[in-house]
N, C-alpha and C positions, 0 to 999 in steps of 0.2 A: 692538160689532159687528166691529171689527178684530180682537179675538182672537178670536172664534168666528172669521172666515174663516180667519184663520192655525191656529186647531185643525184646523180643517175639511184645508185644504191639509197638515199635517203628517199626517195620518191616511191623505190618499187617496197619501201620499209614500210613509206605512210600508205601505199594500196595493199599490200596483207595485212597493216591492221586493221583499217577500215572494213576488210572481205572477212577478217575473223570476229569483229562486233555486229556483220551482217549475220540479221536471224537466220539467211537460207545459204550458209557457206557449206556448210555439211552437205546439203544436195548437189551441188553446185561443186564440190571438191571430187564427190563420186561420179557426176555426168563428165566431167572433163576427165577424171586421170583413169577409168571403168569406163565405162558406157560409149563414149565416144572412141577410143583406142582400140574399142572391141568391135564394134560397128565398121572402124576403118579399116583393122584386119582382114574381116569378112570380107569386106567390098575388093579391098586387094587381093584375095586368093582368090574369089569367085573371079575375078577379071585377068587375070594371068593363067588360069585354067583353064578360061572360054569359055565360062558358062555361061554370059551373057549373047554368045554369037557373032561381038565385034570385033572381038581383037583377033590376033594372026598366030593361035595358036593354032595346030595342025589337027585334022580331026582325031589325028590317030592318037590326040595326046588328049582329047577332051574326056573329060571326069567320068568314070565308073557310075551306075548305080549305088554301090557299096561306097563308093568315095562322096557321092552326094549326101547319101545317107550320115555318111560321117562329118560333112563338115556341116549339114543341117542340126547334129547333136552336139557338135558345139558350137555353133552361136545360140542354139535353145538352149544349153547349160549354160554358156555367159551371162543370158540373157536374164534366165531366172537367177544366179546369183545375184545379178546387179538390183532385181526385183526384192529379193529376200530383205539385200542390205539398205535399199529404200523403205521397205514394210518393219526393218528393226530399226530406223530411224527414226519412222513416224512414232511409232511406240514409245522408243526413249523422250520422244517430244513429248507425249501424252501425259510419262509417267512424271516430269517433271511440273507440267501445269500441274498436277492431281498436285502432288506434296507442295507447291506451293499454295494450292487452293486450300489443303490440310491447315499448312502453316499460317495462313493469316483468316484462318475459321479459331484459330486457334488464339490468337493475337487480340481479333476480337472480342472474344469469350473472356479472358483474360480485362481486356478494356473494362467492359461492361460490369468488371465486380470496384473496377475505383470508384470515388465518389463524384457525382452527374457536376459538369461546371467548373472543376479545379485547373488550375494549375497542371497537377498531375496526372489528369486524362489530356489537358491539351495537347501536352507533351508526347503523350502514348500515340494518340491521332495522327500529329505531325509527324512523328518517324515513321509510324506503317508505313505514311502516303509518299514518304518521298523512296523508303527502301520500296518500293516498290512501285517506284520508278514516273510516280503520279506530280512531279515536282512541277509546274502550273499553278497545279491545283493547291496544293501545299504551300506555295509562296506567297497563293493569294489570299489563303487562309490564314497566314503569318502573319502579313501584315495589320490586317485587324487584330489580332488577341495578342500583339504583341505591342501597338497602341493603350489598347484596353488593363494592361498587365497582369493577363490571363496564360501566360507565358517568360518564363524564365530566359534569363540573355543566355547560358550556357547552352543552353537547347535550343535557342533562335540562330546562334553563331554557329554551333553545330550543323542543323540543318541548313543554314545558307553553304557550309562548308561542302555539304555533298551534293547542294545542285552544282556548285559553280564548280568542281572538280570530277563532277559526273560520275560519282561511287553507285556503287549496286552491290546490294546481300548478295544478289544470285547472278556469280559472275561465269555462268556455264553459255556455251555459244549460241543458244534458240532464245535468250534475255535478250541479247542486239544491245544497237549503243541508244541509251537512254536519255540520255542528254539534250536539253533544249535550248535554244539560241536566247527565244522570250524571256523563258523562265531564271535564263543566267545572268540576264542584263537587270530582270526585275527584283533576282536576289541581292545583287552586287547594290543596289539603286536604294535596297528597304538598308542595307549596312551603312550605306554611307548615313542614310537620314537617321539611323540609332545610335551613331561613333561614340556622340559626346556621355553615351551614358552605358555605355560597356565596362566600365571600371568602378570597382569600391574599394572598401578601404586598405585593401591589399593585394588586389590583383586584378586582370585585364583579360576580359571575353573577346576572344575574333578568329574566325575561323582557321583548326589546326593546319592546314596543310601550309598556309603563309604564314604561319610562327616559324615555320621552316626555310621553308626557300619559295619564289616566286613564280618559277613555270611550270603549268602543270601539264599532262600528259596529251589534254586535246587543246589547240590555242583558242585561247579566251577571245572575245570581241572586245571591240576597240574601248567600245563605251563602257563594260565592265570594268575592265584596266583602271581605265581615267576616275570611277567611283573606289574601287581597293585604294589606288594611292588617298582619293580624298575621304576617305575611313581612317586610313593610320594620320593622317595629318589630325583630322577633327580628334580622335581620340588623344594624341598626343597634347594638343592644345585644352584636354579638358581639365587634366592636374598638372600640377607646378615641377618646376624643374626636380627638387626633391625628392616628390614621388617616383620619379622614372627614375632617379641617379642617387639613391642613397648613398652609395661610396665615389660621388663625383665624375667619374669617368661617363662615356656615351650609354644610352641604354643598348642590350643588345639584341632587340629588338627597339622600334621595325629596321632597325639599321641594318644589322646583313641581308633584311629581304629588299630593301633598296640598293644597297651597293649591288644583288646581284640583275637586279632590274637596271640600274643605270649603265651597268659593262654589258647586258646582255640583251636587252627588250629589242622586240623588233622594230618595233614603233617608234619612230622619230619624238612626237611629242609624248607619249607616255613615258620614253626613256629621259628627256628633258626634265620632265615635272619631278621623278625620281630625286637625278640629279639637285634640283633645287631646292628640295625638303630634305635631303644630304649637306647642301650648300648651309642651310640653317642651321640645321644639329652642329656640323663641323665652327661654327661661327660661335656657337655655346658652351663650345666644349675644348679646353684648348689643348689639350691631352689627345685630341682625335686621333693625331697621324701616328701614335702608339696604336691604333687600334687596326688602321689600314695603312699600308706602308706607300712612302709620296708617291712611287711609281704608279700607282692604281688610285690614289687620292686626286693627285694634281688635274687628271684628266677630267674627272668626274665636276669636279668646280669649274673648269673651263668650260668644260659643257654647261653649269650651272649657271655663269655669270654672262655666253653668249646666249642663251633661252632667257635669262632677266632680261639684258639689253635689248634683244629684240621681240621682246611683248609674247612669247610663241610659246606659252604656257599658258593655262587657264588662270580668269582672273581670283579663283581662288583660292585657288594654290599659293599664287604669290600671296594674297593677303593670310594664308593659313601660315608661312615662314614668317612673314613680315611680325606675325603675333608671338611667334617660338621667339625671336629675338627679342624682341621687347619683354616677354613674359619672364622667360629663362635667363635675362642680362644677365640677372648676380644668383647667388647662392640660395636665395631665398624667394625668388620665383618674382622680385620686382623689377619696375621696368625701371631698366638704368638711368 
């Protein structure tokens, strides 16, 4: 019974967010809890009155002129307040296009005094289009000038950062949810194909929000998942164990965004493939279980070593571990 009411409550959680990233919730808030309530009111007195003639009220109790008059002046005052408060709606909508129309008249302007073809206008281009919610367009724009290297990995990781977590500058409720299913599977898809060169001589580009932790607020698709984990695997395998572990111990990164994806992922093979690029650091590192304690370790590897055995991870996954082990044997990054 508890967890049905907890399904129940997490259900009616994911339909108020969904109805508060809809553009027309604010309308939609006022016709149901106004407009409708008021309308049902009316209908109720007028029908218990007799004004309509059917019901079995007595003539002698049927409504005044004076009482007609009055309850015609308020559903016409409801009426018009509920009208006021739709005509102060649309306006607040208006006023916000306007300042944001300001704001990226402004952005451009700005644009247009860096210099035509850098680097540094690409970069400007790319964040207007994605704050501003054009993220398609912007990813397919990425992936050329980020081939070409007309574009910087901090701002490419960046901006893959806020299609696949669906950020927006203008988080006011007529913005709606922004977010594209295409554009998230094609962001995740250009990171994987750039992993192996996200890193220089002392640090590591990939999108802030999985420096962090691994789920984010709307659930990602399947196929995104499966390219994030083969991003931390390729980049891992692009410098030597050294690099990642100057004082020996596991990196910490991407390691706690895997452990939380191996305990938590919903997805059976995405929580596997986790697991198994876990399975490999832990095999390199023999200080691991200082880092995670066996009761949360142990699990994680059984699940690691039954997705090995039974082929039910992708094939390159396995050979992305298979490389961490041999790469990272010893101290010096050769293969044992």
């Amino acid at each position: 019974m508890i967890l049905m009411h907890s399904r129940v409550g997490l259900h009616l959680n994911n339909v108020w967010k969904r109805a508060r990233r809809s553009r027309n919730w604010p309308y939609l808030a006022l016709l149901v809890f106004i407009v409708i309530p008021l309308l049902w009111i009316a209908y109720s007195m007028a029908v218990r009155s007799g004004m309509f003639g059917f019901s079995n009220v007595p003539s002698s109790n049927a409504p005044s002129s004076d009482q007609v008059k009055l309850f015609l002046t308020f559903i016409g005052g409801g009426l018009a307040t509920a009208a006021t408060l739709f005509a102060a709606l649309f306006t607040r909508e208006h006023n916000i296009r306007e300042r944001r129309r300001l704001r990226l008249e402004t952005v451009l302007k700005s644009l247009d005094c860096l210099p035509a073809e850098t680097p540094l206008r690409m970069a400007g281009v790319l964040s207007t289009m994605v704050l501003l919610g054009q993220h398609r367009i912007a990813i397919r724009v990425l992936e050329a000038v980020w081939k070409s290297g007309n574009v910087d990995d901090g701002t490419a990781t960046w901006l893959i950062g806020q299609v696949l977590t669906g950020d927006s500058t203008y988080g006011d409720p007529f913005d709606g949810d922004r977010t594209d299913e295409a554009a998230i599977n094609e962001a995740a898809a250009l990171l994987a194909d750039h992993a192996d060169q996200l890193t220089d001589k002392s640090m590591y580009y990939f999108p802030g929000h999985f420096l962090e932790q691994w789920r984010t607020e709307k659930e990602l698709p399947d196929i995104a998942k499966g390219n994030l984990l083969l991003a931390m695997g390729r980049i891992l395998v692009s410098r030597d164990k050294d690099w990642w572990s100057p004082s020996g111990g596991p990196p910490a990164w991407p390691t706690k965004v895997l452990v939380e994806c191996a305990e938590n992922e919903r997805v059976q093979s995405i929580r596997s493939s986790a697991a198994v690029l876990l399975g490999a650091l832990h095999d390199c590192f023999p200080d691991f279980q200082g880092y995670l304690c066996p009761d949360r370790l142990e699990p994680i590897l059984k699940q690691a070593a039954e997705a090995t055995a039974a082929h039910s991870v992708p094939g390159e996954c396995l050979s992305l571990t298979n490389r961490i082990r041999s790469d990272w044997g010893t101290p010096n990054g050769q293969e044992s």
